[in-house]
N, C-alpha and C positions, 0 to 999 in steps of 0.2 A: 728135385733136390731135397735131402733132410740135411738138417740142421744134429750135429751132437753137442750138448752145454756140456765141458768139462771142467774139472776145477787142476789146474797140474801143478805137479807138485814143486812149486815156484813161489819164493818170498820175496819181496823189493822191504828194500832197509836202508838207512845209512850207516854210513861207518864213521865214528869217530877219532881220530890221530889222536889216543890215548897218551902219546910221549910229546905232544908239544901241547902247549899254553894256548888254550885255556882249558882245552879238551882236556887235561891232564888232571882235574879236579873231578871229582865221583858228582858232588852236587851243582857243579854248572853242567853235566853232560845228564843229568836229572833235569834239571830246568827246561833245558831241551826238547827232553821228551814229551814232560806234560803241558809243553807250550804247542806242541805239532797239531791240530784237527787233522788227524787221521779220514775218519768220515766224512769232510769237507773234500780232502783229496779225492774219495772213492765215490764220491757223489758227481761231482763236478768233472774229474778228468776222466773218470774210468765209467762214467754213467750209472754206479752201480753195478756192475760187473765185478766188482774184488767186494774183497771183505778187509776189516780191520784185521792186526795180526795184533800177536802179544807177544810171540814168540818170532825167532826165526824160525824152526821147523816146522814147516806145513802139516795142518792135524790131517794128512793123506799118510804121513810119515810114520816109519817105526820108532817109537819114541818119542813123538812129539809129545811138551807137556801141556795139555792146555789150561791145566791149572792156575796154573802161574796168572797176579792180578793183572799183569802188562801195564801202561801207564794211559791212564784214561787223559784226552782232551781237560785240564785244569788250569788255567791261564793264573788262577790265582792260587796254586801250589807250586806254579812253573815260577813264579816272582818270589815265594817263599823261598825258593830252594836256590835260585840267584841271589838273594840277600844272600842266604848262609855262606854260598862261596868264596862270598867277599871281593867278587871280579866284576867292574863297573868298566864302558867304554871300550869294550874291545869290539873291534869290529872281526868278523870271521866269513871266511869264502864255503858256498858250499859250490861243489864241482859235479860237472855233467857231462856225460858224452853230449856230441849232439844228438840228442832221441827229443825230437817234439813232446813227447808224453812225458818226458822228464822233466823236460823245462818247464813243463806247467806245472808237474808237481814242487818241484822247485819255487817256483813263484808263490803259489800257498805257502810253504815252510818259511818262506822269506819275510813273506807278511804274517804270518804267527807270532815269528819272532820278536819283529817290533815290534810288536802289541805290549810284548814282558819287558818294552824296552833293551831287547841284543839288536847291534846292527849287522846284519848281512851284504855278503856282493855273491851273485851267482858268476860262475866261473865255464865257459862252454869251451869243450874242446874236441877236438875229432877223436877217434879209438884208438890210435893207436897212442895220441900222447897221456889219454886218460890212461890207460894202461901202465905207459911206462912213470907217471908221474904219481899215482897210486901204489905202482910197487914201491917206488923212491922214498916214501912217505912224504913228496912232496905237496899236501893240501891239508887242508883243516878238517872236512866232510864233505863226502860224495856219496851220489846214489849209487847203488849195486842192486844185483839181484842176482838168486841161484836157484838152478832147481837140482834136486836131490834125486838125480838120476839111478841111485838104489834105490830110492824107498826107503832108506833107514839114516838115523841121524846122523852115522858117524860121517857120512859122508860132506855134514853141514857143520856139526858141530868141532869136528877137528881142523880140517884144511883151511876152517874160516877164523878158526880162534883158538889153536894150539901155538904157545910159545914155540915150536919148534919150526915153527911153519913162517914166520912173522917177512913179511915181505911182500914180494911177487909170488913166494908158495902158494899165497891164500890169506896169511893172517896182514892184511892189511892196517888194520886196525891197530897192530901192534901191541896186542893184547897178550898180560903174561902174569898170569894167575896159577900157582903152583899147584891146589887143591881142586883148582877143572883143569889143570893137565892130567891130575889124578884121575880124576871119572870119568874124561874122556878115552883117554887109554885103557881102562879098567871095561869101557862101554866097547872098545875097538877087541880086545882080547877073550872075554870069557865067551863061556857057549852055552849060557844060560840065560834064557830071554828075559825074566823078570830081574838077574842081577843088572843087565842089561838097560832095562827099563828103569833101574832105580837110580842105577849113572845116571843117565842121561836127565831124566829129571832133577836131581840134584842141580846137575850145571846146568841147567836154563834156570835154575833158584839165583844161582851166583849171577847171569849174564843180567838175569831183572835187579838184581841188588848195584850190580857197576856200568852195566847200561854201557859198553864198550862200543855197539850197535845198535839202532834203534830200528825195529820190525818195525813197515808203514802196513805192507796189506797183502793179499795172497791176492793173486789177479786167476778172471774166470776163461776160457779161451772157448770158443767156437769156431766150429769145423762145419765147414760145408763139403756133403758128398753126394755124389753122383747119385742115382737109384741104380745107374747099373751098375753100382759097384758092390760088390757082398763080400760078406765075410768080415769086413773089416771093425775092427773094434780099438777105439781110444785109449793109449795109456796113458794116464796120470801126469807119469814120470816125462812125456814126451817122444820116449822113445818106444817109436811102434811096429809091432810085428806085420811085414804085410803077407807073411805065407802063404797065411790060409786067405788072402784075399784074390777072388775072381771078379771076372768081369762078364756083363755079357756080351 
């Protein structure tokens, strides 16, 4: 049997309920983020297997930016930026399907948090109420994860964070910023790859300045295949051609 190491094109993040309290402040959902150990997650639950993200768009994607500075692990910028909020004692749920690997990344972001002094309660529920209770914008923050089954942003950056969409569509988050409505439509319509490219970079500029989501990591995935199997070749995106696959 070989082994193929892929990296697909897959981001886990959370999402923040941008329209209710506390979420609804720019510098407590900042706080947030630079209180996360990202690397701690990917160390400990994923073994090293993922990587830290800064973006949602996986750098496999068309348009990914990876420019962008993302928010590094700062426990003592995550307490700066909850002072400026001015939001002391709230306690907030983050929510999870039941996925084992979740719940322990869960458990890290739980105890990060304390540390900047936010109190948390992790919240487990089966799929389908995760679903229906995330469309509802019934929770504070929950894991998610998407893969970009084109290859190219629009397919991440719209469905997941276009006011049009705000809901069970995609935009969970409930995220509704006029000027990335702007670029992402402007990144959905021309037929120009570097206008294209410049969208899109702009709104991952915006998504790191209000931080609506917070990218935790791109996870790595391994395929075990037969030796009699030929032909076959891994795509990214997950979705694999097996045509030209024989067997002996």
């Amino acid at each position: 049997m070989s082994v193929w190491k892929i990296v697909p094109e897959l981001a886990e993040y959370l999402t923040l309920n941008t329209q209710k309290t506390p979420l609804d402040n720019a510098d407590f959902r900042k706080a947030l983020h630079y209180a996360i150990d990202k690397q701690s997650i990917v160390d400990t639950v994923y073994m090293g297997k993922a990587s830290v993200a800064k973006t949602i768009v996986n750098p496999n994607v068309f348009g990914s930016n990876q420019t962008v500075e993302g928010y590094p692990y700062n426990p003592e910028k995550a307490k700066e930026y909850l002072e400026k909020s001015g939001i002391s004692g709230e306690t907030i749920k983050i929510m999870s399907n039941d996925n084992p690997v979740r719940l322990q990344a869960a458990q890290i972001i739980q105890a990060n948090l304390k540390e900047i002094g936010i109190n948390s309660e992790i919240e487990t529920v089966e799929w389908g109420t995760y679903l229906q209770l995330t469309a509802q914008g019934q929770y504070d923050i929950f894991i998610g994860g998407w893969v970009s089954g084109t290859s190219d942003s629009d397919i991440v950056l719209f469905p997941l964070l276009h006011s049009s969409y705000k809901g069970g569509a995609g935009n969970r988050a409930l995220y509704d910023n006029l000027e990335y409505d702007k670029l992402v439509e402007l990144g959905r319509t021309s037929v120009e790859g570097e206008k294209r490219i410049e969208a899109y970079a702009k709104a991952q500029e915006i998504l790191q300045e209000e931080t609506p989501l917070i990218p935790l990591y791109y996870k790595n995935d391994n395929i075990g295949l037969s030796k009699k199997i030929k032909n076959f070749v891994p795509e990214p995106n997950t979705i694999h051609n097996f045509a030209k696959v024989d067997k002996e």
